[in-house]
C-alpha positions in Angstrom: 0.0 0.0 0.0 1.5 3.3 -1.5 1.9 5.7 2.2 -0.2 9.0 1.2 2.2 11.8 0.2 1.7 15.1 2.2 0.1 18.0 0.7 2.1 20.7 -1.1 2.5 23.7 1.0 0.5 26.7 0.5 2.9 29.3 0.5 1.2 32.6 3.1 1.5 36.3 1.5 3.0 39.2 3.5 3.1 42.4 2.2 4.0 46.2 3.4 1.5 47.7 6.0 0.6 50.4 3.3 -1.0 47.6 1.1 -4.6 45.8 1.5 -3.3 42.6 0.0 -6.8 41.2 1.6 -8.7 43.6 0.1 -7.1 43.5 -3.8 -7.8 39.5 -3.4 -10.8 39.6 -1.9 -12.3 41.2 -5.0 -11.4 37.5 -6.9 -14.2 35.1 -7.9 -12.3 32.2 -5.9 -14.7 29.8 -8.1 -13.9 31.5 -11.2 -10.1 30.9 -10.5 -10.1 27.3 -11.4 -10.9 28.3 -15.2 -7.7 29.3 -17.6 -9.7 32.1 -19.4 -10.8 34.1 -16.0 -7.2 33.6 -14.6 -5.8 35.0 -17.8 -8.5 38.0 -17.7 -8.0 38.6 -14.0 -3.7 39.2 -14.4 -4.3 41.1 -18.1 -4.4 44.5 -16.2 -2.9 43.2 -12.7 0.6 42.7 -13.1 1.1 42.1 -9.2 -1.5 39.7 -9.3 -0.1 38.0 -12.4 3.2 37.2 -10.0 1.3 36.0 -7.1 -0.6 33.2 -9.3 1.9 32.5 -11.4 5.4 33.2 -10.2 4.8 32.2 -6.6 7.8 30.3 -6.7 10.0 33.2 -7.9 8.7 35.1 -5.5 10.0 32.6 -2.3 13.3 33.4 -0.9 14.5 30.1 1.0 16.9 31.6 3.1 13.8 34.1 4.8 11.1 31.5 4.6 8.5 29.1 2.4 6.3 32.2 2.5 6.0 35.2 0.0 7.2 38.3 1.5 6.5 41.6 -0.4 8.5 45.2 0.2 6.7 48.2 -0.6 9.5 48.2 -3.3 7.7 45.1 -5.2 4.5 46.6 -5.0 5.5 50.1 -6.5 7.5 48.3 -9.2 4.9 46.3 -9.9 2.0 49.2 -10.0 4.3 51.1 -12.1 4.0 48.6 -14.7 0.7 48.6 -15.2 1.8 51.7 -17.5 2.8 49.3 -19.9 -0.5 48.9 -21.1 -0.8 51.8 -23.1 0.2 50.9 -26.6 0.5 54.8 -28.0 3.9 56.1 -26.0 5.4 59.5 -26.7 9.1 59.8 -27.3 10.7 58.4 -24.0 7.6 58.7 -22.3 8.6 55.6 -19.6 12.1 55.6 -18.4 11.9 54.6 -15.1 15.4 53.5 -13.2 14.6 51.3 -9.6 18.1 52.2 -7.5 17.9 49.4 -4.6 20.0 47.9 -2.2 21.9 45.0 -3.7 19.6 41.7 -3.1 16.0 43.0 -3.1 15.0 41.3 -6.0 15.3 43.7 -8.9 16.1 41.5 -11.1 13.3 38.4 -10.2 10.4 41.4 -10.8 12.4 42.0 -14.0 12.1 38.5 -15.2 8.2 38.6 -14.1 7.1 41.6 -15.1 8.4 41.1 -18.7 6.4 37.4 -18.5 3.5 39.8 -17.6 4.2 41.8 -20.8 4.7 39.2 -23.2 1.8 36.7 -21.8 -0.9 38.8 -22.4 0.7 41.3 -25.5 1.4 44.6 -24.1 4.5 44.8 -25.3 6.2 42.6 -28.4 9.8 42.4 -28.0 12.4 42.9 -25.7 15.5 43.9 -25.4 17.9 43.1 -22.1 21.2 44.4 -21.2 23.7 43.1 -18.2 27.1 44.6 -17.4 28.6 41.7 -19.6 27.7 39.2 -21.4 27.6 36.2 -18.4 25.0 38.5 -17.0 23.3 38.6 -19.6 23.0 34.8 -19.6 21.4 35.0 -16.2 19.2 37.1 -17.5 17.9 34.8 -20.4 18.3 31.8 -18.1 16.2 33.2 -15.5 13.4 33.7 -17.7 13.6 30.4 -19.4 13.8 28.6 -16.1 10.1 30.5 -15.2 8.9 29.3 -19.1 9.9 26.0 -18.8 9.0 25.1 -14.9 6.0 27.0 -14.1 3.1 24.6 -14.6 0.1 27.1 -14.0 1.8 30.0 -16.5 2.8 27.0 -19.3 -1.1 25.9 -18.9 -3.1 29.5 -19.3 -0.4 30.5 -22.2 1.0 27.4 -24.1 2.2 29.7 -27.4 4.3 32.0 -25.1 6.5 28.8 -23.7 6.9 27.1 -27.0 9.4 28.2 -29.5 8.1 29.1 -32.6 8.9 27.1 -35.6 9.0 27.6 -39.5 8.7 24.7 -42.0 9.3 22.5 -38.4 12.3 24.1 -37.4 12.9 26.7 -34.4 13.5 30.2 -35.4 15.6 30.7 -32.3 15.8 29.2 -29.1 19.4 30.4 -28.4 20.7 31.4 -24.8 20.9 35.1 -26.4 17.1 35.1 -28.0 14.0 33.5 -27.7 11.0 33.6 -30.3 8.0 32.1 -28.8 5.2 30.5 -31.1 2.9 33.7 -30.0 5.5 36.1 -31.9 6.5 37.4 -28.6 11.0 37.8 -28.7 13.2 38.2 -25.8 17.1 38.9 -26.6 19.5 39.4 -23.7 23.0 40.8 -24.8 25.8 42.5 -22.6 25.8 46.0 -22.6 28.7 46.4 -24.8 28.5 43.5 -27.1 27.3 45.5 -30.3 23.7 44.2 -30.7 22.5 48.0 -31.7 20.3 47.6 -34.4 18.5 44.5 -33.5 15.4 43.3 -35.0 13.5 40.5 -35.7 11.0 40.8 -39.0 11.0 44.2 -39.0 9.6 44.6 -35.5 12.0 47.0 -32.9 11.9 46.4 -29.4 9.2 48.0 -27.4 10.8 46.6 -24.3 14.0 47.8 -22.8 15.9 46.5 -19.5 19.0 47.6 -18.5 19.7 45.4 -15.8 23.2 46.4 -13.2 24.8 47.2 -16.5 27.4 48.6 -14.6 30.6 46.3 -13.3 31.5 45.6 -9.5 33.5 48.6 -8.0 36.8 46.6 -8.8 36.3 46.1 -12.4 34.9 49.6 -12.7 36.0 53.5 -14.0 34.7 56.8 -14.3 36.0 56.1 -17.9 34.1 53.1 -18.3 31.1 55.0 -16.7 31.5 57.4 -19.7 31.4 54.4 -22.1 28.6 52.7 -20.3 26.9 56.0 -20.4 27.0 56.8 -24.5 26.3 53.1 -24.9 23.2 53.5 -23.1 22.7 56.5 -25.1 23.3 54.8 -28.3 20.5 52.0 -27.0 17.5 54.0 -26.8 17.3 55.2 -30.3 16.3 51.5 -30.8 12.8 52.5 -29.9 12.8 56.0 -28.3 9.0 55.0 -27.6 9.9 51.9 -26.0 9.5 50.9 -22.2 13.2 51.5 -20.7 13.5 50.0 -17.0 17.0 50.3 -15.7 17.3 48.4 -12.4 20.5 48.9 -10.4 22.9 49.1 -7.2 25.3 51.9 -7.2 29.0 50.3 -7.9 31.2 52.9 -6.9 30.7 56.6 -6.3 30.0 59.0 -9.1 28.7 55.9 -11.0 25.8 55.9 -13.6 23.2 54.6 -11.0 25.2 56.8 -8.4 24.2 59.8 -10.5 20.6 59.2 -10.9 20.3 58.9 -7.0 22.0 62.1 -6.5 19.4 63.5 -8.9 17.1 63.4 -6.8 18.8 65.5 -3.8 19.7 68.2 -6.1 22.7 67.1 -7.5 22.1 67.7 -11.6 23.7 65.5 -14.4 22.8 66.4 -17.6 22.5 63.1 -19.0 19.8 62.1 -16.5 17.7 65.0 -18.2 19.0 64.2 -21.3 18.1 60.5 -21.5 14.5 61.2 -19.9 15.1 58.6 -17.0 12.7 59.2 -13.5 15.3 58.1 -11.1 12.9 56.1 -7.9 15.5 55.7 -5.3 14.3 53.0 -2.4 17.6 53.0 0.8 17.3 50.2 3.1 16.6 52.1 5.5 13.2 54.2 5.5 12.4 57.1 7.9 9.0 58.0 8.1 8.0 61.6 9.0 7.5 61.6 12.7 11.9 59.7 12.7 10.7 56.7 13.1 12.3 53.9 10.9 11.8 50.7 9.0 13.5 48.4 7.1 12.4 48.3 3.3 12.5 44.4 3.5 11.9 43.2 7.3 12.0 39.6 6.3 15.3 39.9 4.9 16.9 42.6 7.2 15.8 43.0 10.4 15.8 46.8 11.2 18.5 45.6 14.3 20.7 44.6 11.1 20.9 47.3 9.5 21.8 49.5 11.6 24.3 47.4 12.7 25.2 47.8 9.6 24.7 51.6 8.6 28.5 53.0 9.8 30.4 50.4 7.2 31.3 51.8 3.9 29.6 48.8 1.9 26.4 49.2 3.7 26.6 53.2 2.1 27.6 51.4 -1.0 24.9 48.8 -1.2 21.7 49.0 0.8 22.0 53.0 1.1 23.2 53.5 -2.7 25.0 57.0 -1.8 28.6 55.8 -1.3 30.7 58.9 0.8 33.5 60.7 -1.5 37.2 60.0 -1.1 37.2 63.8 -0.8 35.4 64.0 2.1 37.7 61.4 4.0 37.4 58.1 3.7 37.8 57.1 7.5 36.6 58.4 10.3 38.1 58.1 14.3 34.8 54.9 14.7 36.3 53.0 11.7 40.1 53.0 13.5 40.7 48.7 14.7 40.4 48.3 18.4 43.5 47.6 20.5 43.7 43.9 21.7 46.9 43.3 23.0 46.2 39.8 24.8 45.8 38.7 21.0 48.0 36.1 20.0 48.9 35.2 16.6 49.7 32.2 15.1 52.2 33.1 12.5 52.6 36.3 10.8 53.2 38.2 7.3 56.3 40.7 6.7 55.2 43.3 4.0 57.3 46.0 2.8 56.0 49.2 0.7 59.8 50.3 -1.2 60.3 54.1 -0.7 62.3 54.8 -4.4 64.4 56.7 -3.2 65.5 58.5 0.1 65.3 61.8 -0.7 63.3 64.4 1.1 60.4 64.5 -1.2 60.0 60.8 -2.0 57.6 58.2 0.0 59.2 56.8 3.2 59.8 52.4 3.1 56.3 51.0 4.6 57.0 48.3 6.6 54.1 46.0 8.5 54.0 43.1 10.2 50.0 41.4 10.8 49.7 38.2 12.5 46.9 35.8 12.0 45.1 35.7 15.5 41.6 33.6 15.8 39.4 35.1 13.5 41.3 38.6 12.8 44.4 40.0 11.3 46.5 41.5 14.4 48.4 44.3 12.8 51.6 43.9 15.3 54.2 46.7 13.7 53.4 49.5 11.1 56.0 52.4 10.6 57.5 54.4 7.9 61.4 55.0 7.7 63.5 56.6 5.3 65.9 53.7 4.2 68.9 52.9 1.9 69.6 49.5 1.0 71.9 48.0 3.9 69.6 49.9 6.6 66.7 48.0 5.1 68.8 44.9 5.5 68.9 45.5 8.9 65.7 46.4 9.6 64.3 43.5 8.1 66.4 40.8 9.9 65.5 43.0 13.0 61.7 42.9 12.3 62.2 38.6 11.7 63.7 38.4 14.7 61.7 39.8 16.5 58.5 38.5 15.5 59.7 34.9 15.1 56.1 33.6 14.2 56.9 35.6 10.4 56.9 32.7 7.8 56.5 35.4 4.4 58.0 38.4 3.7 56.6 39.6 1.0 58.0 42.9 -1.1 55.8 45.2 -2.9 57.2 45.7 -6.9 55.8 48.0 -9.1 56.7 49.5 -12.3 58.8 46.4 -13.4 60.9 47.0 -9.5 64.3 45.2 -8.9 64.9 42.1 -7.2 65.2 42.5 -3.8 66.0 38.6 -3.2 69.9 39.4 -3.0 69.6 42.1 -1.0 67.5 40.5 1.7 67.6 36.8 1.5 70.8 36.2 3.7 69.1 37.6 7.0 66.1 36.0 6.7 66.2 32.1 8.9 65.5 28.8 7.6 61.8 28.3 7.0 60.7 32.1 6.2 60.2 32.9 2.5 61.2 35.4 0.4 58.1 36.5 -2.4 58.4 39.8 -4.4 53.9 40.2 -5.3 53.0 42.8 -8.2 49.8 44.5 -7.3 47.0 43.4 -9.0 44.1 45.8 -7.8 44.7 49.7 -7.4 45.7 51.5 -4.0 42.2 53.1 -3.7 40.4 49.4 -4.3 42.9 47.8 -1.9 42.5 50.6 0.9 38.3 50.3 0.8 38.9 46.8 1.1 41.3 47.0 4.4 38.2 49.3 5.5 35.8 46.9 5.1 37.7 44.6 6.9 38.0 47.9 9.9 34.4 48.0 10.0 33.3 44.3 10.1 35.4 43.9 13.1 38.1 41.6 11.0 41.3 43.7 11.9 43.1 45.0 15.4 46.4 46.5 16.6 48.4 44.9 19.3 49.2 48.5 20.2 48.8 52.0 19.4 50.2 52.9 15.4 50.7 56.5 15.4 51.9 56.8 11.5 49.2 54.1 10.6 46.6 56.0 12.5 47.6 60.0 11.3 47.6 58.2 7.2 44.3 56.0 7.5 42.6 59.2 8.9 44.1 61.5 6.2 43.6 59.7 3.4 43.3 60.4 0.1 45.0 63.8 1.2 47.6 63.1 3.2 51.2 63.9 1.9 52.0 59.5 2.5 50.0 56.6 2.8 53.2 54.0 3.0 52.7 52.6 5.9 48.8 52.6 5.0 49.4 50.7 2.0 51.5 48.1 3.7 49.4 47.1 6.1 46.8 46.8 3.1 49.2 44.4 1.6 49.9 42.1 4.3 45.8 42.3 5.5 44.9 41.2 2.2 47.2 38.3 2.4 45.7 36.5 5.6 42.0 37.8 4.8 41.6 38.0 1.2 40.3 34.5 0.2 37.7 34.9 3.3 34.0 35.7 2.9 32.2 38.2 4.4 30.8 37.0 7.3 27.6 38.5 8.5 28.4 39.4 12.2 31.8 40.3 13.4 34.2 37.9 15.5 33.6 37.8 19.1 
């Protein structure tokens, strides 16, 4: 006898306090719902109602809970859509851009209101852009994943999740484009990939998403912003009475998506005005008018979280979207490591910063040792010293000795360098290495990384470091940041291939 199999879950619905999710369902023929034909009349207007029945799943982060939780940022998006509808747009009449905190599903209400689109024919053809081209194949992926599983949406529109076909064979079913048997066309590109003039039988898109087209604050310039910026110019032409929906977390300051938040709080950028985008900016934070505040998405972060969370430089980056200016300082007195000297390390990085020369004008010799203590990086000696050749010999046997838990010394070469293995290899002892590393990231990137490390609580002194100290709280202005950048380098070592963890180390 076959044991009876339990019954699927029934996912709840939670939504923001300012919405009557009772009330919009309660207005539902719950009778009429079992028939195709109602269901598909219900969602032609209704695009949040279109995700509820039919994108459920999409909708369910596993990590919160097997219930549907809805931010007043879903909602409005959502809304917003039903704007779409109107067939008889005026020259860039919709250009919204959704700036939200990295992780609130920007791109899931993408991928389901374009279904929404294309199911029941408001718009014909689209057109999506990622930051490169492996983005771009999430993009397609992800809606193919919701055409292909999603029983209830492959039953109420069968000729939207079936290729088309032409004398039996499939006009395109490619991971870049997508031609369903309804005549509806989905092609996902990278931004920069050259895909311009695009069309398929004449038809341009009507359809445009620009989704995070803009790379990871590491892989990113304000002269890339300026490409990214007259590609995206180059893009609407396509249609300039298309849809445009640009969804995106600001990447570094003074970025694209930065600029459009600024817009708002009467910073102007004449391409914002230019393009015809209506910036919607939502932080993860919300104050209401009376101070009170509220997290945009309390199922994800808990309001305790993210204040927790508000000091760090990645939380201005990517919940708040309104990253603070190396002008203005990057560190502040709070963001200085606390002094644990009962820490004890179990073995320990040398990393020396080479001043060029030892003149008065040029950049002292930055020399730091860190030690790997528990779950931190114990920053143990950090000084600056004018140094020739034989008096960095000495220091550096000194330093070993010293601190006889050093295994690496590593040297910092740039600009080609010289080999520094004759010079110092003969007072290092048996056992501790010698390795001359190239940087591979810039000194700004590799300083807002050691911050990050400050502010989740991953790095402390063993003592007071007054030149460490007097450059990390005058940088970018300060006249050195040697000893700065060394202690960068040998951080980056013991911490690099780490994660970020969510709380900091007791």
């Amino acid at each position: 006898m076959r044991a009876p199999t339990a019954p699927e879950y029934v996912p709840a619905i939670y939504g923001p306090e300012s919405f009557d999710l009772d009330w919009h369902l309660g207005k539902l023929n719950a009778a009429a719902m079992a028939h195709p034909a109602y269901r598909r009349k219900v969602t032609e207007t209704y695009p949040l109602l279109f995700a509820l029945l039919y994108c459920q799943h999409r909708l369910i982060d596993p990590t919160i809970s097997p219930d549907i939780h809805l931010s007043q940022f879903h909602v409005d998006m959502a809304y917003a859509a039903e704007l779409w509808l109107e067939r008889n747009l005026a020259p860039g009449q919709i250009r919204e851009a959704w700036i939200a905190p990295r992780g609130a599903a920007k791109s899931t209400w993408q991928t389901i209101l374009t279904l929404w689109a294309l199911a029941h024919g408001h718009r014909r053809m689209v057109m999506a852009f990622g930051a490169n081209q492996a983005a771009a194949s999430r993009i397609m992926g992800n809606l193919r994943f919701c055409l292909d599983n999603y029983e209830l949406l492959r039953t109420d529109f069968p000729d939207l999740v079936t290729p088309a076909k032409v004398s039996g064979k499939t006009v395109s079913d490619a991971k870049n484009m997508f031609v369903a048997k309804s005549g509806a066309v989905v092609m996902a590109y990278g931004i920069d990939s050259n895909q311009l003039g695009a069309n398929v039988h004449g038809m341009r898109p009507d359809l445009i998403l620009l989704d995070d087209i803009e790379d990871d604050e590491g892989n990113y310039s304000l002269h890339q912003k300026a490409s990214r910026l007259s590609t995206v110019g180059a893009i609407l032409p396509m249609n300039d009475r298309a849809v445009v929906q640009w969804a995106g977390t600001t990447t570094m300051y003074g970025s694209a998506t930065h600029d459009l938040v600024r817009s708002l709080y009467g910073d102007r950028f004449e391409w914002v005005t230019d393009y015809q985008f209506r910036p919607r900016h939502y932080p993860a934070i919300i104050t209401a008018p009376d101070g009170s505040e509220a997290s945009i998405w309390p199922a994800k972060w808990p309001l305790e979280y993210l204040q927790s969370q508000r000091h760090t430089r990645l939380y201005a980056l990517h919940f708040d979207n309104r990253p603070r200016s190396h002008a203005d300082g990057l560190w502040t007195p709070g963001d200085l490591p606390p002094i644990l000297p009962a820490l004890r390390p179990s073995r320990a990085v040398l990393w020396i910063d080479p001043g060029v020369t030892t003149n008065a004008k040029s950049d002292p010799t930055g020399l730091a040792v860190v030690g790997a203590a528990g779950a931190r990086a114990t920053v143990l000696y950090a000084e600056g010293h004018k140094l020739k050749p034989g008096e960095r010999k000495n220091m550096v046997g000194q330093l070993v000795h010293d601190n006889p838990m050093i295994d690496t010394v590593y040297v910092e070469v740039t600009n080609g360098g010289d080999s520094y293995r004759a010079e110092l290899e003969s007072v290092l002892p048996r056992g501790v290495d010698l390795v001359e590393r190239r940087p591979t990231k810039s000194k700004p990137k590799r300083i807002e990384e050691h911050l990050d490390y400050c502010q989740m609580g991953w790095v402390a002194w063993a003592e007071d470091h007054p030149q460490l100290r007097e450059q990390m709280l005058a940088y970018p202005k300060g006249e050195h940041d040697d000893v700065l950048d060394a202690v960068c380098g040998a951080t980056e070592e013991l911490l690099g291939g780490r994660s970020r963890p969510k709380t900091k180390p007791s």
